[in-house]
N, C-alpha and C positions, 0 to 999 in steps of 0.2 A: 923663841925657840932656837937651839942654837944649828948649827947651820947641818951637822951630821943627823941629827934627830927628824931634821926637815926632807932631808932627801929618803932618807929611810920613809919616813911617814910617808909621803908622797908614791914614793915605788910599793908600798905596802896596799895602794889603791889601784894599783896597775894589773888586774888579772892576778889568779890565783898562783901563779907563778912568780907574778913581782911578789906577792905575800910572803911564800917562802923566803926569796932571797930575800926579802927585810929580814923575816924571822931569823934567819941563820947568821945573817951582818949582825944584826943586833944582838946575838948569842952568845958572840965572841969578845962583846965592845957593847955592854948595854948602855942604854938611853931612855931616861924616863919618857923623853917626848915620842920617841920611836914604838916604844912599848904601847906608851896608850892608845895610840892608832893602830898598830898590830892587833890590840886585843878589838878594837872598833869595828875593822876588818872580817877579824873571824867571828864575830856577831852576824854583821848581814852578810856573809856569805853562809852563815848556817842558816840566816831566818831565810832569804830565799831558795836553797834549796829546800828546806821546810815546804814553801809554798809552793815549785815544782812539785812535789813528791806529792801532796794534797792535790792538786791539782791532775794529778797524771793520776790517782787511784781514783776519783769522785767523774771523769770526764766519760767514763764508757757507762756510769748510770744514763740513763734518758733523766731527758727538764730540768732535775734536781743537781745532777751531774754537772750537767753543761752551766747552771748556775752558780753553781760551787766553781766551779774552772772559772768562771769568769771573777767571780769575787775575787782568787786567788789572784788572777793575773794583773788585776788593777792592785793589789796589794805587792808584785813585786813590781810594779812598777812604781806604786809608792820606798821600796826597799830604792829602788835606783833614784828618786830623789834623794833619800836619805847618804847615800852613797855619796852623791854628788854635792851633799850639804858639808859631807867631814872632808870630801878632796879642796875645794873650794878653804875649807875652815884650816887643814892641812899646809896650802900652798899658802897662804895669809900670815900661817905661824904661830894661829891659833889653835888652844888644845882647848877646843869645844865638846863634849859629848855628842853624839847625835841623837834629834831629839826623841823625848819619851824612851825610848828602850836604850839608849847608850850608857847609862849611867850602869842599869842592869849589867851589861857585860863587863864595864869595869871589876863589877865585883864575881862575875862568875869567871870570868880567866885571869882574874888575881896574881897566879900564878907566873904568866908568861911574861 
């Protein structure tokens, strides 16, 4: 991975704000390597706010609710291993997918 593509990637994992500024670096000056961690990014940041939002609508039922919130919240905590699979694969300079659903977002934000 070449060395521009690296630090983008990397700052791309850094809060939703380092995401932007990848996204806007890389706009100007694109990078394959850069890209495909950008689009990685706005994968589990959609799937965990996904699971917030599930999790905040299902928590005010009684038993059911509060079971549904918990499945959720072990699920984004699975989102934050996954995270921590492509920052790790990112830093190393590896363009890994993350697993099971990364390959998914390659092809739904194609685009970016």
């Amino acid at each position: 991975m070449q060395e521009p593509g690296k630090t983008r990637a990397i700052i791309a994992h850094i809060t939703l704000i380092g995401w932007i500024i990848a996204l806007v670096q890389n706009n100007s000056d694109k990078n394959d390597d850069a890209s495909f961690y950008i689009r990685q990014m706005l994968g589990l940041f959609i799937l965990a706010i996904g699971f917030q939002i599930i999790g905040t609508i299902f928590v005010f039922i009684p038993i059911l609710g509060w079971m549904i919130s918990m499945i959720t919240m072990l699920a984004s905590f699975g989102v934050v291993g996954l995270w921590v699979y492509s920052l790790i694969s990112a830093i190393n300079g590896k363009k890994e997918p993350t697993p099971f659903i990364g390959g998914h977002f390659q092809k739904w934000f194609a685009s970016m």
